[in-house]
C-alpha positions as CSV (number, residue, x, y, z in Angstrom):
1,X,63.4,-17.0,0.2
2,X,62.3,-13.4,1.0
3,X,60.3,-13.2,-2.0
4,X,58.9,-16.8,-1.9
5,X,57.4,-15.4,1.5
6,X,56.5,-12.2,0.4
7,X,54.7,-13.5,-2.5
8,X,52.7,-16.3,-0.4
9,X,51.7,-13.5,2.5
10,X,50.1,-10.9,-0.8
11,X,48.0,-14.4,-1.9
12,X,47.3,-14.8,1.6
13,X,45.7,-11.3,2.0
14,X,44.5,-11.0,-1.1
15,X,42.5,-14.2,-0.3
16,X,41.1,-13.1,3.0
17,X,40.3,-9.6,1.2
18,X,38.1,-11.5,-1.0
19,X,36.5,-14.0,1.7
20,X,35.4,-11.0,3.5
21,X,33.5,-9.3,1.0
22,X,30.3,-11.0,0.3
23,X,29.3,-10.6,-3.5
24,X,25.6,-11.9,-2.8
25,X,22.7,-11.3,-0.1
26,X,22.0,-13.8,2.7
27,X,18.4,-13.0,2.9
28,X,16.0,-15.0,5.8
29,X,12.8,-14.6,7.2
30,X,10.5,-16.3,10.2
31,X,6.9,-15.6,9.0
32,X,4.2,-16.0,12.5
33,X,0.9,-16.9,10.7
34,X,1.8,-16.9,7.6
35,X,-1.0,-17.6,4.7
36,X,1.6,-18.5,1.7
37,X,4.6,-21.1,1.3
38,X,6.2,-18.7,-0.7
39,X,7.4,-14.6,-0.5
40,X,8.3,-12.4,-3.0
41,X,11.1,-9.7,-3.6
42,X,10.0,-7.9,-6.8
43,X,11.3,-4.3,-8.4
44,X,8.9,-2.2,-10.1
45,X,6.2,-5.0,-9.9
46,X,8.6,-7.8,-11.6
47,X,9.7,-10.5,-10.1
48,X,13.5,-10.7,-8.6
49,X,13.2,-14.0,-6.4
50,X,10.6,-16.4,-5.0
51,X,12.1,-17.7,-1.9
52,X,9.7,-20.9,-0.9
53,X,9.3,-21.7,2.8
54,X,11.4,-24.9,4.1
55,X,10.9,-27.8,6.2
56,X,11.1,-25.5,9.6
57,X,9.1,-22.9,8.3
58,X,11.8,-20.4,7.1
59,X,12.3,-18.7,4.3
60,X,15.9,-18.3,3.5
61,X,17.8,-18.0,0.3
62,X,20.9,-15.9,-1.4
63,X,20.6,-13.3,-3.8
64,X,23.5,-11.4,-5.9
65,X,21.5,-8.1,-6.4
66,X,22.1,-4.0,-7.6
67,X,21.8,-2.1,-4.3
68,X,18.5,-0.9,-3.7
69,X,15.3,-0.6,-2.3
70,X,12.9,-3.6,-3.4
71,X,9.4,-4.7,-2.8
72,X,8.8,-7.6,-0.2
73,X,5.5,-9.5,-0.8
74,X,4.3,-11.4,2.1
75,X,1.1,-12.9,1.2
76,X,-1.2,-10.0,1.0
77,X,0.6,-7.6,2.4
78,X,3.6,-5.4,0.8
79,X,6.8,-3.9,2.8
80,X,10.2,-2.0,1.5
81,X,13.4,-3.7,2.1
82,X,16.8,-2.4,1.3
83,X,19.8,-5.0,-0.2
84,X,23.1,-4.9,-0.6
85,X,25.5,-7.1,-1.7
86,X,27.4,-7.7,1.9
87,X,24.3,-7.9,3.7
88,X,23.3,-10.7,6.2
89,X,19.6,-10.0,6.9
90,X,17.1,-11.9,9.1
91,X,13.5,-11.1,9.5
92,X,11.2,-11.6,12.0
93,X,7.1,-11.1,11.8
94,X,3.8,-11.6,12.4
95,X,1.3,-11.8,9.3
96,X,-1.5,-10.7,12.1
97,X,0.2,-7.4,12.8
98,X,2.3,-7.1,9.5
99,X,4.6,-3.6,9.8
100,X,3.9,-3.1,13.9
101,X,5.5,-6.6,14.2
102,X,8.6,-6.5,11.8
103,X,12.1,-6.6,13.3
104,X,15.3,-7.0,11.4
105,X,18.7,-8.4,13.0
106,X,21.9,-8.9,11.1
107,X,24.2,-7.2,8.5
108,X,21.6,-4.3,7.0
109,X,19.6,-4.5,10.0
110,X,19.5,-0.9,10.7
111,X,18.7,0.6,7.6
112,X,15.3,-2.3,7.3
113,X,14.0,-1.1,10.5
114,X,14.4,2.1,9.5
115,X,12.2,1.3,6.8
116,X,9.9,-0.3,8.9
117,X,9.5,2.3,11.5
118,X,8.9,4.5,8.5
119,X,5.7,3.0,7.2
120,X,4.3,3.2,10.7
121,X,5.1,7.2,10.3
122,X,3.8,7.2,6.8
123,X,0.3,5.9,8.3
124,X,0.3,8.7,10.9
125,X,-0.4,11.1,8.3
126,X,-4.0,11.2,6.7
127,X,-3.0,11.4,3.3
128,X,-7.0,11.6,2.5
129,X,-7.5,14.8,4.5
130,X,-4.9,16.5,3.4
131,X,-5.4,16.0,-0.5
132,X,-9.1,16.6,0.3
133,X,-8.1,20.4,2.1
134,X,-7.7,23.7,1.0
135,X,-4.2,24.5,-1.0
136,X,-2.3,26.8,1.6
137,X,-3.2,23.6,4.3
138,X,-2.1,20.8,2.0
139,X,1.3,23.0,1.2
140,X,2.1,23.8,4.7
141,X,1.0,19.9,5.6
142,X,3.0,18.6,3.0
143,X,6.1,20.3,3.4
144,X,5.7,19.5,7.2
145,X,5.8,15.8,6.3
146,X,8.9,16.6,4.3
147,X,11.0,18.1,6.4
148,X,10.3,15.4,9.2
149,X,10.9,12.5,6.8
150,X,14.5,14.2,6.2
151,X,15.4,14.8,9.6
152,X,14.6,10.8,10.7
153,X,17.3,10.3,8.2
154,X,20.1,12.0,10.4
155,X,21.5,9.5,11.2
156,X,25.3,9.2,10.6
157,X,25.4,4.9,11.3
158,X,22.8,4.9,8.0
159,X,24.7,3.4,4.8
160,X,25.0,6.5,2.6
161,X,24.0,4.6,-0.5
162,X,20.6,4.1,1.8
163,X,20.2,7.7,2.5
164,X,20.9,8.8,-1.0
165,X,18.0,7.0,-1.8
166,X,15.7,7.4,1.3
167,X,16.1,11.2,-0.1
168,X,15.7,10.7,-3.9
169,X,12.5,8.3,-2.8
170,X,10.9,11.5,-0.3
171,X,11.6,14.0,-3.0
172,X,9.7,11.7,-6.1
173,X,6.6,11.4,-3.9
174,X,6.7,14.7,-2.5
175,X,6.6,15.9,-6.4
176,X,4.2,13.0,-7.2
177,X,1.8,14.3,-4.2
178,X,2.1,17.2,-5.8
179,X,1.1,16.5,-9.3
180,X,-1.8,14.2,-7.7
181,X,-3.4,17.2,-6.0
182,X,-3.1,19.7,-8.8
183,X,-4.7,16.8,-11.1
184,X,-7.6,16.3,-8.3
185,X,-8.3,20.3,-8.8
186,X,-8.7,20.0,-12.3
187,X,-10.6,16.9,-12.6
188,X,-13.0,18.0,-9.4
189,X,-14.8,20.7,-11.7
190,X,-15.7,17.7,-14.2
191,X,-16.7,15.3,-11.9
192,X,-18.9,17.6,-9.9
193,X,-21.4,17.7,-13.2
194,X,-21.6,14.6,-12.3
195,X,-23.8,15.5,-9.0
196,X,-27.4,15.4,-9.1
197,X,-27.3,13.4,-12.6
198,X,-28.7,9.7,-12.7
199,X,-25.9,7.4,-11.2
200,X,-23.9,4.9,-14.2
201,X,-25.0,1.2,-13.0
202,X,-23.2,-1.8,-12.5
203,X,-23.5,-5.7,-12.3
204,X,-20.3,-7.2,-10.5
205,X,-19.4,-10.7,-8.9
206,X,-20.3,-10.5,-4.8
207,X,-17.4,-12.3,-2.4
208,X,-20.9,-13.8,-0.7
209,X,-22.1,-15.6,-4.1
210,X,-23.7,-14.6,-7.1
211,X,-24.1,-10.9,-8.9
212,X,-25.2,-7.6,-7.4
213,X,-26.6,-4.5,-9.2
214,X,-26.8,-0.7,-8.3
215,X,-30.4,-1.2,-8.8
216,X,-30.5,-4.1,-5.8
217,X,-29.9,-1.1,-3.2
218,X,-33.1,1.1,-4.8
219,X,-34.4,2.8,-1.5
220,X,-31.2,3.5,0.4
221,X,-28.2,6.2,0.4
222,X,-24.9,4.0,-1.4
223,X,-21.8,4.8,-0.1
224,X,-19.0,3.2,-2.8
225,X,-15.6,2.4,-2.5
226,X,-13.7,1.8,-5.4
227,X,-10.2,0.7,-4.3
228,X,-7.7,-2.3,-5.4
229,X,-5.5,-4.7,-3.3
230,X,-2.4,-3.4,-4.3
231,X,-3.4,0.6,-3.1
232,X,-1.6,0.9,-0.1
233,X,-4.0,4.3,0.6
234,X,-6.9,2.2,-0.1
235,X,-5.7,-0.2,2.8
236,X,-4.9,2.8,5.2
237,X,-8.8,4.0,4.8
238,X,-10.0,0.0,5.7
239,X,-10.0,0.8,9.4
240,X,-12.0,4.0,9.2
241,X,-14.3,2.2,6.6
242,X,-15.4,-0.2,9.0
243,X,-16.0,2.0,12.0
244,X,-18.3,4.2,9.6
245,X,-20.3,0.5,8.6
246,X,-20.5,-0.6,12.6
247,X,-22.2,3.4,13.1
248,X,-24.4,3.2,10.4
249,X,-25.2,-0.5,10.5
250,X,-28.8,0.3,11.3
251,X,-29.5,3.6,9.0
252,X,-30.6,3.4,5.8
253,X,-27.4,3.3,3.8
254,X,-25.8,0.5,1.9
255,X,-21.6,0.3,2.1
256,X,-20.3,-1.3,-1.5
257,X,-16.9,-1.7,-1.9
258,X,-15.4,-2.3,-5.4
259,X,-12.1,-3.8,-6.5
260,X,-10.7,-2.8,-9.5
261,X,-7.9,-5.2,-9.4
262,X,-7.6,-7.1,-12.8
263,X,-8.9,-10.5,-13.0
264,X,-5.6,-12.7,-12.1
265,X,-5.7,-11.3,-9.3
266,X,-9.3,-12.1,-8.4
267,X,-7.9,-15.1,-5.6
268,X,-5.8,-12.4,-4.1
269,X,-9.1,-10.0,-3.6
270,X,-10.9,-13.0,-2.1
271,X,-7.9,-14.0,0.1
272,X,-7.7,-10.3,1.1
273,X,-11.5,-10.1,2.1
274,X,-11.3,-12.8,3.9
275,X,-8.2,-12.3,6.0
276,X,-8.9,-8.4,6.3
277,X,-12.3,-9.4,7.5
278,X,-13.9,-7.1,5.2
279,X,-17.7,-6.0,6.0
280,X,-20.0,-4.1,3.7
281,X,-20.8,-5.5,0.2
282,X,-17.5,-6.7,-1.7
283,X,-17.9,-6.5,-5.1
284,X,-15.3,-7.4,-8.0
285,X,-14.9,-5.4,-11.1
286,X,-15.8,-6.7,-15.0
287,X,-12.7,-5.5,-16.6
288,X,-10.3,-2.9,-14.0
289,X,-9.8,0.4,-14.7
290,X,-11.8,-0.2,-18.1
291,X,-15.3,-1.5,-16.3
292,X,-17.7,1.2,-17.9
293,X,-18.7,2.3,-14.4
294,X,-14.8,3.4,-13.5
295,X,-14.8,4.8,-17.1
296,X,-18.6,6.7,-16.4
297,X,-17.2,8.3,-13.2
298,X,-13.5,9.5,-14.8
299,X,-12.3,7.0,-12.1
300,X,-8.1,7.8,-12.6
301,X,-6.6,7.3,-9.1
302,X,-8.1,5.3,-5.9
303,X,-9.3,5.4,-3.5
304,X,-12.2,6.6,-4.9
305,X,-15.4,7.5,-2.8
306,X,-18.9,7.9,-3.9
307,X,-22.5,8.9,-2.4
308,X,-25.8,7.9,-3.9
309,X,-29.3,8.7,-2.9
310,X,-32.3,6.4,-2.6
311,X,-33.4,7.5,-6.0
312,X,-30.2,6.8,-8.0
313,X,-28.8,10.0,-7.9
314,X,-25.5,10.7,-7.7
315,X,-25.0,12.8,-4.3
316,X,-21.8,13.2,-4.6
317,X,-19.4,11.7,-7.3
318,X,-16.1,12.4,-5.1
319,X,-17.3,11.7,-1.8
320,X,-15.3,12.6,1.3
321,X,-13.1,9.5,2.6
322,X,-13.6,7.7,5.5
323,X,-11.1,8.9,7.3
324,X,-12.6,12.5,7.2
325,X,-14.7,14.2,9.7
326,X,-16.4,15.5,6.7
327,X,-18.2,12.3,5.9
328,X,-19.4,11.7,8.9
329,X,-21.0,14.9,9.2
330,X,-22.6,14.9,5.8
331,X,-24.2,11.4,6.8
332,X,-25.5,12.2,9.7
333,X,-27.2,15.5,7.8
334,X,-28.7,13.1,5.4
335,X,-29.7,9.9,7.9
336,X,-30.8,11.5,11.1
């Protein structure tokens, strides 16, 4: 009788041991002015799960999943979220304010608004200035960055498995940031031969109808932006962008912005300009990265920033960014 009883409490526990171990993700999110009826977890640009919106206007679903760091598309915006098998995770937002408006509850919650919190940091630092400064500042700003992204990770509740690769994550773009700036020295020697020759041309599909040319802005200083939707530094220079069009709405200058995003994706440019309320001329791009302009100006990484004069010129082929004082004072030299 002993061992009928001590057989039927081991199946018992053994049981409960296995109830209480989820082997799948309980994933849902409320979505405040959302644009889509459907989000997307992808890895590495390919598609994990669509998770379509139900009849109350969440998104919900399960997922059995490798632990990891994934890719959340919510319409056109793009956010990090951790998963583990175990976790319970619910998701609040706003489309409107996107990463300042993202709050995580549930199993997993902590890590995800870690994440969160960490884009916010992430646009704190002006990536464009210091890739555009001299190499003893972008070392000593760089490592700065470094060194603050590990210490927000001391934090003994964190899932290790998170911090792991929280650190693996700062040291690949650290190294990549690296490489980036080291490339951008090379490549700036080329592309200044550029300046003062006769700008390449182009003839690219206008959001506002029809075609527009280089040669439509003959007369006036062309500021380009060559940028995609999918550039997450491209989006962090939109704000500065605009405020340089609202001072120089009355000067003789002309603000083009090109997407390079390949043509599936054309709706997702138009849905962006239009959401993004994006001023300036929007142009879209023949063929990507292989449109002969991109190709004319050794276009490899965006953004990309370039100055024209009234003539054709180039001014400069690698302009400053928005977001740097040096633009501002380089247009005022030439408009004022």
């Amino acid at each position: 009788m002993k061992k009928i009883v001590f057989v039927v409490i081991v199946f018992m526990f053994s049981f409960l041991s296995h109830a209480q171990v989820k082997k799948y993700v309980t994933f849902q999110a409320e979505v405040a002015n959302r644009t889509r009826d459907s989000i997307f977890i992808k890895s590495n640009r390919k598609l994990i799960k669509t998770i379509k919106v139900d009849k109350n206007g969440v998104f919900k679903d399960t997922l059995n999943i490798a632990t990891g760091r994934y890719l959340l598309e919510i319409g056109n915006e793009i956010t990090i979220v951790y998963l583990k098998n175990g976790f319970d995770l619910k998701l609040k937002m706003d489309t409107k304010q996107f990463d300042e408006s993202i709050v995580y509850s549930g199993k997993g919650a902590l890590e995800n608004n870690f994440l969160a919190k960490n884009s916010l940091f992430e646009e704190q630092t002006n990536m464009g200035a210091l890739l555009e400064s001299n190499e003893f500042d972008f070392k000593k700003g760089l490592d700065t960055k470094k060194v603050n992204d590990l210490k927000r990770l001391e934090n003994k509740k964190l899932d290790p498995e998170f911090v792991a690769l929280q650190k693996k994550s700062i040291d690949e773009n650290y190294a990549n940031v690296v490489a980036f700036y080291k490339q951008n020295l090379e490549s700036n020697l080329a592309k200044s031969k550029l300046n003062n020759s006769p700008s390449p041309t182009f003839d690219y599909l206008n959001y506002a109808g029809g075609n527009t040319k280089l040669e439509d802005f003959k007369g006036k200083y062309v500021y380009i932006d060559v940028w995609a939707t999918w550039c997450g530094p491209c989006r962090q220079e939109i704000p500065f962008l605009k405020k340089a069009e609202e001072k120089y709405h009355d000067k003789n200058i002309a603000f083009i912005s090109i997407s390079i995003d390949k043509l599936k994706d054309q709706e997702k440019w138009k849905a962006m300009v239009k959401e993004k309320e994006l001023s300036g001329v929007q142009l879209f791009a023949d063929n990507d990265w292989n449109s002969k302009f991109v190709q004319e100006y050794k276009i490899t990484g965006i953004p990309r920033f370039i100055l024209i004069d009234p003539n054709g010129n180039i001014v400069k082929a690698d302009a400053a960014r928005p977001s740097s004082d040096e633009l501002m004072k380089e247009l005022d030299s030439l408009l004022n």
